[in-house]
TORKOL-4160 file (C-alpha; in steps of 0.2 Angstrom, whole numbers, padded with zeros to 4 digits, m for minus):
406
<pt num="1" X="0000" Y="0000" Z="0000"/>
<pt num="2" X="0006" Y="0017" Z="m0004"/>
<pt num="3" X="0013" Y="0028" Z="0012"/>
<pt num="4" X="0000" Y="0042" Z="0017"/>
<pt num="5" X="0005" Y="0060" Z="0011"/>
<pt num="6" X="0014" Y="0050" Z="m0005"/>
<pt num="7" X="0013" Y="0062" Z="m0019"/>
<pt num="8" X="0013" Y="0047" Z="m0030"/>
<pt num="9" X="m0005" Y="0053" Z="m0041"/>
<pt num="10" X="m0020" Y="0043" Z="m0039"/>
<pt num="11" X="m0039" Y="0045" Z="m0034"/>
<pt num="12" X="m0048" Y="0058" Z="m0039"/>
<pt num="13" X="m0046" Y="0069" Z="m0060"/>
<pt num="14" X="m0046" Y="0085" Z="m0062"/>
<pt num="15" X="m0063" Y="0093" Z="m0060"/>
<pt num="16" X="m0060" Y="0100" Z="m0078"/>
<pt num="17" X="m0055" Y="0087" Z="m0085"/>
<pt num="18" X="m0070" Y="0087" Z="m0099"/>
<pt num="19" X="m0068" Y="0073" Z="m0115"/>
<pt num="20" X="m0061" Y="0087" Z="m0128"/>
<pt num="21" X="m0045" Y="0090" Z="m0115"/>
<pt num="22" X="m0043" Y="0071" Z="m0110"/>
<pt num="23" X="m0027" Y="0071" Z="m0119"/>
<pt num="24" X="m0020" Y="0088" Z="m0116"/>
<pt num="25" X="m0018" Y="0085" Z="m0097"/>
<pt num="26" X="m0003" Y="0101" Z="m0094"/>
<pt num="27" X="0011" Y="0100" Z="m0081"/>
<pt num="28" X="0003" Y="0113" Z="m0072"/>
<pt num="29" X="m0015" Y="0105" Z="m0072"/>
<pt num="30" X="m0005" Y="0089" Z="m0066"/>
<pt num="31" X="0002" Y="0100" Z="m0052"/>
<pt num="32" X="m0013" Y="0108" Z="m0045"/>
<pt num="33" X="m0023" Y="0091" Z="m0047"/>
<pt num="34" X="m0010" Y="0083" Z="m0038"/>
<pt num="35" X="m0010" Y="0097" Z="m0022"/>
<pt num="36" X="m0030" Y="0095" Z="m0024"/>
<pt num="37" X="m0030" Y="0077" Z="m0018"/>
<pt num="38" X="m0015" Y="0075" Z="m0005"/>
<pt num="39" X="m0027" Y="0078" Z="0008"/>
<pt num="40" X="m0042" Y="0067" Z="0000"/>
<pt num="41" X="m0026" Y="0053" Z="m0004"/>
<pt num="42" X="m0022" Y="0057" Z="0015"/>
<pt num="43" X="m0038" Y="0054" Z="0021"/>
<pt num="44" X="m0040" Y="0037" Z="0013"/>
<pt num="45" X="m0025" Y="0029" Z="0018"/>
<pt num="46" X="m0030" Y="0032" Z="0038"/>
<pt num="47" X="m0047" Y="0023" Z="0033"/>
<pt num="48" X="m0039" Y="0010" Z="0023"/>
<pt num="49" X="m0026" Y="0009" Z="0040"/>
<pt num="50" X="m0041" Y="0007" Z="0051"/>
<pt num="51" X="m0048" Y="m0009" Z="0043"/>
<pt num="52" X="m0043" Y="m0027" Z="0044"/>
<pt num="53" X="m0039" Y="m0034" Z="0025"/>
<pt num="54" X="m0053" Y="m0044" Z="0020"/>
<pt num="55" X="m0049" Y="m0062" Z="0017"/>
<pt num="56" X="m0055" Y="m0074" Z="0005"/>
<pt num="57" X="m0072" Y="m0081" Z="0018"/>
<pt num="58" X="m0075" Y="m0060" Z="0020"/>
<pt num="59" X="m0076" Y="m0058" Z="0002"/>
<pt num="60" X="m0086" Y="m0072" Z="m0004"/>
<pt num="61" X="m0098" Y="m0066" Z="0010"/>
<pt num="62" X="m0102" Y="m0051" Z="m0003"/>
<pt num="63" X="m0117" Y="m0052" Z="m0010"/>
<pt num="64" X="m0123" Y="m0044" Z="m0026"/>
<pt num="65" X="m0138" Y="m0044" Z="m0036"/>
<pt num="66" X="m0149" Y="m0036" Z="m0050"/>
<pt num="67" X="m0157" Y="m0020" Z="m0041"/>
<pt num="68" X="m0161" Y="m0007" Z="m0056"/>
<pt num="69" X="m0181" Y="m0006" Z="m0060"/>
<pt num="70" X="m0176" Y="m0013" Z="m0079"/>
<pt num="71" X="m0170" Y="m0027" Z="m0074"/>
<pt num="72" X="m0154" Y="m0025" Z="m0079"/>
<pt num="73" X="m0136" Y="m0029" Z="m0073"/>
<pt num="74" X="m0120" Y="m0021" Z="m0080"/>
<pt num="75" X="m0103" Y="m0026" Z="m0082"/>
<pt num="76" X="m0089" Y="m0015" Z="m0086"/>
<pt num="77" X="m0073" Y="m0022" Z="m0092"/>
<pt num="78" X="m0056" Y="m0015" Z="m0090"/>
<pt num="79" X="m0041" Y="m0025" Z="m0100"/>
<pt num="80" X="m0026" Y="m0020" Z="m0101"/>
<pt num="81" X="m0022" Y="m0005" Z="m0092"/>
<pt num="82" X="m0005" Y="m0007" Z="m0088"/>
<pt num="83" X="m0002" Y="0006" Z="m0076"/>
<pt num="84" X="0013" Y="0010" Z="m0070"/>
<pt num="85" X="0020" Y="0023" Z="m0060"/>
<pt num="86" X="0006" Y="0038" Z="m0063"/>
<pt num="87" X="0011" Y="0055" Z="m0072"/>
<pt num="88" X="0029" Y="0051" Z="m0074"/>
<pt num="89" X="0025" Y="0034" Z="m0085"/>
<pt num="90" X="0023" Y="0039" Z="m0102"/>
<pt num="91" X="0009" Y="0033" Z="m0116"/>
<pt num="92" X="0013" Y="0022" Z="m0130"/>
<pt num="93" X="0006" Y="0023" Z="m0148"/>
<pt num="94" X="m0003" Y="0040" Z="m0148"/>
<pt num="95" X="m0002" Y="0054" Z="m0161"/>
<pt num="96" X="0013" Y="0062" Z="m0159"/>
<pt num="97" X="0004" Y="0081" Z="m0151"/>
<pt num="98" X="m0003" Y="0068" Z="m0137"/>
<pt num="99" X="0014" Y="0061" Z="m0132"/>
<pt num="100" X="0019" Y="0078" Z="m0121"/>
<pt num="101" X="0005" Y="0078" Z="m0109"/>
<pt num="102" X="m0002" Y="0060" Z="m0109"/>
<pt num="103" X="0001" Y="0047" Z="m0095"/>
<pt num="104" X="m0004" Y="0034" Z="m0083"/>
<pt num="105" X="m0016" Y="0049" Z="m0076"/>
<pt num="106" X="m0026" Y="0048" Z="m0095"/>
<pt num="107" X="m0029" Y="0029" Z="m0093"/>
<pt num="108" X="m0039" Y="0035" Z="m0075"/>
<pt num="109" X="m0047" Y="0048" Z="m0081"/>
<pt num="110" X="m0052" Y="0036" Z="m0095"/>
<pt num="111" X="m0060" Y="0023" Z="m0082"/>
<pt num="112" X="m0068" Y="0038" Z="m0074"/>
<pt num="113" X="m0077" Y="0044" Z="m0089"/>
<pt num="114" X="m0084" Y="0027" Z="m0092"/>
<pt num="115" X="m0092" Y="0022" Z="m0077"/>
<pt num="116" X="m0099" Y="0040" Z="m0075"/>
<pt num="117" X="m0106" Y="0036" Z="m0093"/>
<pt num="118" X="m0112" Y="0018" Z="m0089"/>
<pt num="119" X="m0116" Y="0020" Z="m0073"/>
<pt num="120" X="m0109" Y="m0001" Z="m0071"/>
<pt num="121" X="m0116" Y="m0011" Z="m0057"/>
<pt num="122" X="m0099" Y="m0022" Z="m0057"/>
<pt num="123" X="m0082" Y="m0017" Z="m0066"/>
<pt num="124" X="m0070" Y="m0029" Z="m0069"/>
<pt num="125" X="m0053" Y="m0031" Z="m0074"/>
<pt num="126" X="m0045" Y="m0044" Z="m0084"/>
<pt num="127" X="m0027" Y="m0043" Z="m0081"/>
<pt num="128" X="m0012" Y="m0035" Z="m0085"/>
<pt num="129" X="m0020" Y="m0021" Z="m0074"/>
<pt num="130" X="m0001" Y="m0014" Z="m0070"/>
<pt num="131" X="0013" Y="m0015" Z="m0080"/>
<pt num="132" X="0027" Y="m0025" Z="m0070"/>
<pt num="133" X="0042" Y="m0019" Z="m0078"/>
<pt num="134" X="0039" Y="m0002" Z="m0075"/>
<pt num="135" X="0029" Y="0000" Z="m0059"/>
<pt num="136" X="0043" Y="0006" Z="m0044"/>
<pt num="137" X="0033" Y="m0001" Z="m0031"/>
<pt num="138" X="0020" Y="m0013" Z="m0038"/>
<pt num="139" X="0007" Y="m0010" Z="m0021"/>
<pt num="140" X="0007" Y="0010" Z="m0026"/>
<pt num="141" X="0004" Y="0005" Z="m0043"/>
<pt num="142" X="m0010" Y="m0006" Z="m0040"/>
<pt num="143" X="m0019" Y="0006" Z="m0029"/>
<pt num="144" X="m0018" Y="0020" Z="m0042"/>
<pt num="145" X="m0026" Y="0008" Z="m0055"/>
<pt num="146" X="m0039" Y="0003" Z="m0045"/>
<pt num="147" X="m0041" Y="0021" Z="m0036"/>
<pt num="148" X="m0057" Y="0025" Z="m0044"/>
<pt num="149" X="m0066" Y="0012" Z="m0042"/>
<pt num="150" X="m0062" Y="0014" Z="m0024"/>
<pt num="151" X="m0067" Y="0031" Z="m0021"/>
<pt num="152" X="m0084" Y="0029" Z="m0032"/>
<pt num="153" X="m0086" Y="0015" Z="m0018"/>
<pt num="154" X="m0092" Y="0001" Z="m0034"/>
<pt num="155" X="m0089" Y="m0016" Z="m0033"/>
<pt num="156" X="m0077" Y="m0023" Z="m0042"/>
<pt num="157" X="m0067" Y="m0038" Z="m0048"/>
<pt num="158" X="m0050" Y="m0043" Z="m0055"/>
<pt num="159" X="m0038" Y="m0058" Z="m0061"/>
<pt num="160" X="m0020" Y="m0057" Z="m0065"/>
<pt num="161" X="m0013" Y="m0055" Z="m0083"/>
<pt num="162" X="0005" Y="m0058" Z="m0087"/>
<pt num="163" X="0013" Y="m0044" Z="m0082"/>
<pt num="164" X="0006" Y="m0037" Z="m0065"/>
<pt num="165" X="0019" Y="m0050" Z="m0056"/>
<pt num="166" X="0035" Y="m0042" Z="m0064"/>
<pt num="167" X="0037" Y="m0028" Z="m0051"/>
<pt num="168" X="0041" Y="m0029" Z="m0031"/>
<pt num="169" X="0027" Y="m0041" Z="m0028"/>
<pt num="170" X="0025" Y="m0059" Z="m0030"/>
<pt num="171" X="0009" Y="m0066" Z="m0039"/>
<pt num="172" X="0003" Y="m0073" Z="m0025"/>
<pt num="173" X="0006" Y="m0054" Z="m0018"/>
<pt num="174" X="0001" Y="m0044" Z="m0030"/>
<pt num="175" X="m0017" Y="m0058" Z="m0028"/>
<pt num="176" X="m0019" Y="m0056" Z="m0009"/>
<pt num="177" X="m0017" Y="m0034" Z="m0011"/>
<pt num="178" X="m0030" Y="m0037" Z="m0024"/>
<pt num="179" X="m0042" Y="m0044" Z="m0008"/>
<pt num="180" X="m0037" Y="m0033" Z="0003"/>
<pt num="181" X="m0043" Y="m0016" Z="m0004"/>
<pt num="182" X="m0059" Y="m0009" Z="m0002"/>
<pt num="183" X="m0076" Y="m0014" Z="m0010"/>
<pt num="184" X="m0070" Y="m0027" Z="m0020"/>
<pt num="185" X="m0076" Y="m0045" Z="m0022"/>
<pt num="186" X="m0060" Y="m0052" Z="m0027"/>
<pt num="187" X="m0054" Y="m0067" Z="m0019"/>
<pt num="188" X="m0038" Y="m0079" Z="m0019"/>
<pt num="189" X="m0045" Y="m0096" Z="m0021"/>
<pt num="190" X="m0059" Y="m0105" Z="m0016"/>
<pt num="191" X="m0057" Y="m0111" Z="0002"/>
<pt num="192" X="m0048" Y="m0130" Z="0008"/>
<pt num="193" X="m0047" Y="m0131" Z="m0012"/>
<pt num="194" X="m0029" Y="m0135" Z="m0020"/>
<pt num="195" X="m0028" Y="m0126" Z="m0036"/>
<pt num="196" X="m0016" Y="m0120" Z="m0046"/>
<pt num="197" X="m0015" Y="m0099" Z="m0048"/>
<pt num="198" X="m0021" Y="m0086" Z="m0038"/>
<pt num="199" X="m0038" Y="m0077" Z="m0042"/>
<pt num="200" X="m0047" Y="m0091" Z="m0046"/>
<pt num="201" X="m0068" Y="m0087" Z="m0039"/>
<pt num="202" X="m0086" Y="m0087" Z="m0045"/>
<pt num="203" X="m0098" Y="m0073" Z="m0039"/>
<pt num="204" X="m0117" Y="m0076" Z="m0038"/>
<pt num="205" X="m0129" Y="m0063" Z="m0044"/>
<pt num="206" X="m0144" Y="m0063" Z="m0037"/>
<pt num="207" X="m0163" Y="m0061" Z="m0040"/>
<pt num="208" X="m0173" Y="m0044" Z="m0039"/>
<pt num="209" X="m0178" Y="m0040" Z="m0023"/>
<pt num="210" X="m0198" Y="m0045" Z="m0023"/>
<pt num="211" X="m0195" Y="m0058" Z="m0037"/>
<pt num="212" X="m0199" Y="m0078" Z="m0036"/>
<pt num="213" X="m0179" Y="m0080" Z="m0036"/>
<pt num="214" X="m0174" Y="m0067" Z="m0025"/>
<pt num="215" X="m0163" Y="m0082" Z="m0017"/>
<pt num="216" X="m0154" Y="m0090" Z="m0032"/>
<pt num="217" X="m0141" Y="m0082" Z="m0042"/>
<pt num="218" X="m0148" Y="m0080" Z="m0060"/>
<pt num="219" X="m0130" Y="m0073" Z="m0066"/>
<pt num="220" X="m0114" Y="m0081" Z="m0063"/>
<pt num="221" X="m0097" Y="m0076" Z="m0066"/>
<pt num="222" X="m0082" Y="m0086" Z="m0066"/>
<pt num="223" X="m0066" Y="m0078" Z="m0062"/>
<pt num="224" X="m0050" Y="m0088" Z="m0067"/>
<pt num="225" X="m0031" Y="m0086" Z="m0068"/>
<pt num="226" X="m0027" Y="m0089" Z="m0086"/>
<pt num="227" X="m0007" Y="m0090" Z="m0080"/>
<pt num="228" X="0009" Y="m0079" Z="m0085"/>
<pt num="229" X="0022" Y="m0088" Z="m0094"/>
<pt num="230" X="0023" Y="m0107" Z="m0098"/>
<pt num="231" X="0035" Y="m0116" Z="m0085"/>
<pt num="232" X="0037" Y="m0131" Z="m0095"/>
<pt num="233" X="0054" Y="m0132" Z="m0101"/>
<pt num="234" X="0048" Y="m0140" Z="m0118"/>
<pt num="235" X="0033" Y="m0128" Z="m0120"/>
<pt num="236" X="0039" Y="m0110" Z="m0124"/>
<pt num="237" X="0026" Y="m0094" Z="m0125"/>
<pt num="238" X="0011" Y="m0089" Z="m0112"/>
<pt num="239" X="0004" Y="m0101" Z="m0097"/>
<pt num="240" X="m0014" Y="m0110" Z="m0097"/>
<pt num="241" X="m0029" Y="m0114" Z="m0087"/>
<pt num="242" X="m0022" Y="m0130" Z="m0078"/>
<pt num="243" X="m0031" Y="m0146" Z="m0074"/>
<pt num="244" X="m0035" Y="m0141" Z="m0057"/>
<pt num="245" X="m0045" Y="m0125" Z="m0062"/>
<pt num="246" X="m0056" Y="m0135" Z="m0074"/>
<pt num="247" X="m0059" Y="m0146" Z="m0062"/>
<pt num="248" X="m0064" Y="m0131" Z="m0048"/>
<pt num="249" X="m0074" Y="m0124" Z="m0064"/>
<pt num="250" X="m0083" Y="m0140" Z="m0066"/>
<pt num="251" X="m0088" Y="m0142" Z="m0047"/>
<pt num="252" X="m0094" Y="m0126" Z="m0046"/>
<pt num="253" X="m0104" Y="m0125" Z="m0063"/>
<pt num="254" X="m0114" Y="m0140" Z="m0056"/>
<pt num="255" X="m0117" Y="m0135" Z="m0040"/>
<pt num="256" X="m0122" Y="m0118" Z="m0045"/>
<pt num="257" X="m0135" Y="m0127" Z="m0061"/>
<pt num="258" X="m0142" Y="m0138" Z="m0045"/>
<pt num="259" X="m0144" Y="m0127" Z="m0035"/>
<pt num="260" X="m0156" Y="m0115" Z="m0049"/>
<pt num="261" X="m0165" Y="m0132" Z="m0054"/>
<pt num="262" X="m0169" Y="m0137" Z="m0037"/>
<pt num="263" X="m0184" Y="m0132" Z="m0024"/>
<pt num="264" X="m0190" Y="m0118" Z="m0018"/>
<pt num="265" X="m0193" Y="m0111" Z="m0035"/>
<pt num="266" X="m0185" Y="m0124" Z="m0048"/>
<pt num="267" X="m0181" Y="m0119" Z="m0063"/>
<pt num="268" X="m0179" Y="m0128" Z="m0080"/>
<pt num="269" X="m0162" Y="m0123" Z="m0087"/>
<pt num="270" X="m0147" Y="m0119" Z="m0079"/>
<pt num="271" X="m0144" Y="m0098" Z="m0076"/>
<pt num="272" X="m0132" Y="m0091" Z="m0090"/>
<pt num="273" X="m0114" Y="m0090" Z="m0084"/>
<pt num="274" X="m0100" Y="m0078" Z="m0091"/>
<pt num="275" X="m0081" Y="m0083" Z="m0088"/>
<pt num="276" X="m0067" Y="m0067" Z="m0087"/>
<pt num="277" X="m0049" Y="m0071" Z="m0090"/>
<pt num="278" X="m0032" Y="m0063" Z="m0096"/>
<pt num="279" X="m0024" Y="m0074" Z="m0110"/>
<pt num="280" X="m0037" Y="m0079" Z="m0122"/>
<pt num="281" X="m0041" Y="m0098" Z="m0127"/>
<pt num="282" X="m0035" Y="m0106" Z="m0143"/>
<pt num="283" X="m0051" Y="m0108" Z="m0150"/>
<pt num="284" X="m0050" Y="m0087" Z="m0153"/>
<pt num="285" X="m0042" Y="m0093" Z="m0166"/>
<pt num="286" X="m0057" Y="m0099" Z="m0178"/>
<pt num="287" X="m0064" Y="m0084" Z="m0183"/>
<pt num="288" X="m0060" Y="m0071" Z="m0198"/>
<pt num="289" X="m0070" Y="m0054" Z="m0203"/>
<pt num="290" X="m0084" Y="m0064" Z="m0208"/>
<pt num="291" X="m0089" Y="m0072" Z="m0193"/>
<pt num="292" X="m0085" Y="m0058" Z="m0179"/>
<pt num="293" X="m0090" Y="m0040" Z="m0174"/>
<pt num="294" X="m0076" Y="m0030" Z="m0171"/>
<pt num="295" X="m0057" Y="m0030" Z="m0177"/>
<pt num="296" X="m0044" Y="m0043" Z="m0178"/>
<pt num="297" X="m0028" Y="m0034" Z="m0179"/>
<pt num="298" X="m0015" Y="m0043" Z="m0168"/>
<pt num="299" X="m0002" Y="m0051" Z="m0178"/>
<pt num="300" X="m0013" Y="m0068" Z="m0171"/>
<pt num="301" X="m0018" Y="m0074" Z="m0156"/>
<pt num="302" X="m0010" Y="m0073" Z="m0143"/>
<pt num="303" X="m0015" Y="m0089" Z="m0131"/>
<pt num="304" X="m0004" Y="m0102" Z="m0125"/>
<pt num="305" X="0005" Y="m0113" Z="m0136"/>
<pt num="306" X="m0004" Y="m0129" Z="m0130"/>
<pt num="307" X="m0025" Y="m0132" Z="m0128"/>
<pt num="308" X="m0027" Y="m0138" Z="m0111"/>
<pt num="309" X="m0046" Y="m0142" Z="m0116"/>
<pt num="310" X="m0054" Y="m0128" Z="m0106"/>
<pt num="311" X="m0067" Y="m0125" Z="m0121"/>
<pt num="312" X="m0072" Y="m0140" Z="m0120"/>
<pt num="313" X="m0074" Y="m0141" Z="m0101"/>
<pt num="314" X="m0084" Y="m0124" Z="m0105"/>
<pt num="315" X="m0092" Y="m0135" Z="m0119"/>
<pt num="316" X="m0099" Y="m0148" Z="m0107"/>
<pt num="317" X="m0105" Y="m0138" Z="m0091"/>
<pt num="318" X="m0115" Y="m0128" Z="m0106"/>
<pt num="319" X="m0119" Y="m0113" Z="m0091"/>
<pt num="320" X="m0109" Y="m0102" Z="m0100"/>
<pt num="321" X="m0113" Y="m0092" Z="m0113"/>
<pt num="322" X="m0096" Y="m0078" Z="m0117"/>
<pt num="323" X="m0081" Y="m0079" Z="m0111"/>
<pt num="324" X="m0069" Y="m0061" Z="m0111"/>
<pt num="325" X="m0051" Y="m0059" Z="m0112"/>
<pt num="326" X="m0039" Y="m0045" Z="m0115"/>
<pt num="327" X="m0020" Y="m0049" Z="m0118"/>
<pt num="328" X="m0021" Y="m0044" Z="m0135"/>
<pt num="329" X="m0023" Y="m0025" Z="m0135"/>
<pt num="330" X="m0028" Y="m0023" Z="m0156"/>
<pt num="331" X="m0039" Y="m0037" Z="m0154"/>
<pt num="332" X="m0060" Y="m0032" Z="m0150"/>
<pt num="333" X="m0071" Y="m0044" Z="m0156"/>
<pt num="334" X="m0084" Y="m0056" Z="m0151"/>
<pt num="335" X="m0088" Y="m0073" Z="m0160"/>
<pt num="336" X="m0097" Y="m0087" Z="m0157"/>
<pt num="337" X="m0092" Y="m0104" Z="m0157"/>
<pt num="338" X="m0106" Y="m0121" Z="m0154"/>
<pt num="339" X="m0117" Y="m0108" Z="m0144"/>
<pt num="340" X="m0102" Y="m0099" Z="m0134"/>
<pt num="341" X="m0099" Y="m0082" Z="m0138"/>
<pt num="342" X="m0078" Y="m0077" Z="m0137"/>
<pt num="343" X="m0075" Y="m0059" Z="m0134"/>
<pt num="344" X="m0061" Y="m0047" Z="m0133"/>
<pt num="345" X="m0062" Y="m0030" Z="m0122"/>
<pt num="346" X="m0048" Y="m0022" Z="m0134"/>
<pt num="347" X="m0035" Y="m0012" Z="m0125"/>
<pt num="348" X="m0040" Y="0002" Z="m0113"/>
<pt num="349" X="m0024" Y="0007" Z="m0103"/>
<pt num="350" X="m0013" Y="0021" Z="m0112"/>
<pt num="351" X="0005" Y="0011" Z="m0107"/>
<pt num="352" X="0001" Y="m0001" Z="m0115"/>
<pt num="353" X="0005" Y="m0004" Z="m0133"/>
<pt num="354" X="m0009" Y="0001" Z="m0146"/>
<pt num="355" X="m0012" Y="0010" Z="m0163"/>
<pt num="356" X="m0008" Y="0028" Z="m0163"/>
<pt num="357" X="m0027" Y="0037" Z="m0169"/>
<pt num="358" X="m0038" Y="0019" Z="m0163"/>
<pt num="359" X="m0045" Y="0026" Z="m0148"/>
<pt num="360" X="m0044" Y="0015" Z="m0133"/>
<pt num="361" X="m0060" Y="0004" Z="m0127"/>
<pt num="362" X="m0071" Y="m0003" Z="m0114"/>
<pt num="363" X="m0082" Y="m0018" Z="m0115"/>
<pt num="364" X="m0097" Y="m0017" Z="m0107"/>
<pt num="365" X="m0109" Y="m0032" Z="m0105"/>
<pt num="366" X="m0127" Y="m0031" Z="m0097"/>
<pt num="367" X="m0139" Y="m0044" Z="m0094"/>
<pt num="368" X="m0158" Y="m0041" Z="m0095"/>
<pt num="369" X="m0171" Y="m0053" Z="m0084"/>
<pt num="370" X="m0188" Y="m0056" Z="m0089"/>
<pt num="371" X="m0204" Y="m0052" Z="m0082"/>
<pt num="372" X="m0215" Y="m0070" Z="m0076"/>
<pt num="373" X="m0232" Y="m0071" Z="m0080"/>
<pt num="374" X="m0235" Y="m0065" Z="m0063"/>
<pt num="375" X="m0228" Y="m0049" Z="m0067"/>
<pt num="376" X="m0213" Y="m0050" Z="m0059"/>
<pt num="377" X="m0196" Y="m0051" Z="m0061"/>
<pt num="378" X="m0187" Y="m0071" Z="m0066"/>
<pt num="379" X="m0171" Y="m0077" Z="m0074"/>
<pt num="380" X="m0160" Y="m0071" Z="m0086"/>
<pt num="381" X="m0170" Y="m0067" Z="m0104"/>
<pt num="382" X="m0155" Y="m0061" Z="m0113"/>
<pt num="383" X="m0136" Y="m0054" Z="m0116"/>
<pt num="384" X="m0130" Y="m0039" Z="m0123"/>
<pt num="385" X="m0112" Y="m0030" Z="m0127"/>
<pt num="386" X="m0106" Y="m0016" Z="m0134"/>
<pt num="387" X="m0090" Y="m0007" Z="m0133"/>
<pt num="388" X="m0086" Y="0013" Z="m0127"/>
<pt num="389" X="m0072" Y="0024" Z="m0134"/>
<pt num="390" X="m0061" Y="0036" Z="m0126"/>
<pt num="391" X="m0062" Y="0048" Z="m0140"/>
<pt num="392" X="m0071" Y="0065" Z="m0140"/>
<pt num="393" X="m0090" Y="0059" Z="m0139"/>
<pt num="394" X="m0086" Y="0043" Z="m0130"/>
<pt num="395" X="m0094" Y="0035" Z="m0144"/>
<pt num="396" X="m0102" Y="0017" Z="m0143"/>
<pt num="397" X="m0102" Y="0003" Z="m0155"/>
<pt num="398" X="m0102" Y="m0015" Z="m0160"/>
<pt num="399" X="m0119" Y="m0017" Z="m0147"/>
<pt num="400" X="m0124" Y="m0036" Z="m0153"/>
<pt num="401" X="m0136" Y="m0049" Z="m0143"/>
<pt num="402" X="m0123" Y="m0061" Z="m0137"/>
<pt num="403" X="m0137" Y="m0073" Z="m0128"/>
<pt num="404" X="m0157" Y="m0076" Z="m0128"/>
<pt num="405" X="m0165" Y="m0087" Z="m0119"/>
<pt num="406" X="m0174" Y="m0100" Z="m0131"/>
């Protein structure tokens, strides 16, 4: 955790920072937003000092659930943010008049602007959420990337990518201050399970308050440590959802299918699941331009350079419905393969390698329930997605139906 009175620049952006000047952040801007929230920034720490961490059992005590009158639940997704060490880290990719005055502190007034948009219910973020390599003190780092979800007070969620362990903290630490900071659901692994990684959990979401279902969750999310690097001597290139994992997946899907089928109120299908990872599968690998929406502009896919059979483990539980990764930061689209939908979030972090005038992106993902013949609210009726940009009008595109319920 960062020392009170750090001048290290997180939390709050300027109160001018407006969409036309979100990449002509000046030095002197940066100074007097800096001086603004030292006290604010001073103020948090003693809070953050006055409570215990909150372990795994605290955290999967959380409870969330659909609460908006529509009936809706959204998720935003963050990939790729790759922060590193605030104002002082410099942007990759951008137009050449952006590279003076653009840093870390664009990437937060980027998240900012989207959940002030949105409006999420949950954000989550898939990894490589710092940049390792050039993060000074990765527990500062992590607590400027996450600051404003913090402050706002929403909940949140996050795995590991490939990078965030590169700095001053182990996986396993960079995991455990994930669980430790405020209003987040995060956890380090299921409890008296052995399995492979850290940041491997499921959170329920519940029915509407007043609805038939009010005590089942009609949404889950599977949260799952995709790995960093292969540590197989005979297998070069990126890490993979190991044995172990599946296995957890597995347990989990099927209790969590039972539990939805069985009294009081069964129902007859399983309640739509969606998995979020770093380092996307193989089988991203089966789609061209004329079987996706979005862009394919990675020079390939980026996923491991073996197929641990996780789609087919996500095949056979048949809960879940899309599946999103980042990883690859030129990469945006969604496709669907035998009924599950593959998604990337595209690259939002400005340290992070992208295409100089392709702005950086959200994913955003709500889930809409339907109303019973009773009138009241029920299960999951369908999926939808849709991307926002951090240009001038935060423009949105690429909205698809990802699932309906048959």
């Amino acid at each position: 955790m960062a020392r009170c009175g750090s001048k290290f620049p997180i939390s709050y952006p300027p109160p001018n920072l407006s969409s036309k000047s979100i990449l002509r952040i000046t030095p002197k801007l940066i100074r007097a937003h800096e001086m603004r929230i030292n006290h604010c920034y001073l103020l948090l720490c003693i809070f953050l000092l006055s409570i215990p961490a909150m372990d795994a059992a605290a955290a999967g005590a959380r409870r969330i659930r659909f609460q908006r009158r529509s009936g809706e639940f959204k998720i935003l997704q963050v990939a790729d943010m790759h922060y590193a060490d605030g104002r002082t880290t410099p942007c990759l990719d951008v137009l050449p008049d952006q590279t003076a005055t653009c840093s870390d502190l664009n990437t937060t007034a980027f998240i900012y602007r989207v959940i002030r948009a949105e409006h999420p219910d949950l954000v989550v973020f898939t990894g490589d959420n710092i940049f390792g390599q050039d993060a000074t003190d990765a527990a500062k780092s992590l607590n400027a990337a996450f600051a404003p979800v913090v402050a706002l007070k929403f909940p949140w969620a996050a795995v590991l990518g490939n990078h965030d362990q590169e700095s001053t903290l182990s996986r396993e630490g960079v995991m455990r201050h994930i669980v430790g900071m405020p209003h987040t659901l995060s956890r380090l692994n299921p409890d008296g399970i052995d399995v492979d990684g850290f940041g491997n959990y499921n959170v329920e979401v519940g029915g509407a308050d007043g609805s038939p279902l009010v005590n089942k969750s009609v949404l889950n999310l599977y949260f799952i440590d995709s790995g960093d690097y292969s540590t197989v001597p005979s297998i070069p290139g990126y890490g993979w959802i190991k044995p172990s994992q599946q296995l957890w997946f597995q347990r989990t899907s099927l209790r969590l299918q039972k539990e939805y089928m069985s009294k009081p109120q069964p129902q007859k299908e399983a309640a739509p699941g969606l998995a979020y990872f770093h380092i996307p599968l193989p089988e991203y690998n089966s789609f061209d331009a004329s079987n996706f929406t979005g862009v394919k502009q990675d020079a390939g896919i980026s996923s491991a350079s073996v197929n641990s059979g996780f789609f087919a483990t996500l095949e056979e539980a048949g809960d879940v419905k899309a599946v999103f990764t980042g990883h690859d930061h030129l990469n945006d689209f969604c496709g669907e393969l035998t009924g599950i939908q593959l998604c990337y979030a595209g690259g939002f972090g400005y340290h992070a390698y992208g295409k100089a005038g392709w702005s950086r992106r959200a994913r955003v993902v709500s889930a809409y329930l339907e109303k019973t013949t009773h009138g009241k609210w029920g299960g999951v009726k369908s999926i939808k997605t849709w991307k926002r940009l951090d240009d001038k009008h935060l423009s949105t595109i690429d909205t698809e139906v990802l699932w309906s319920k048959a």
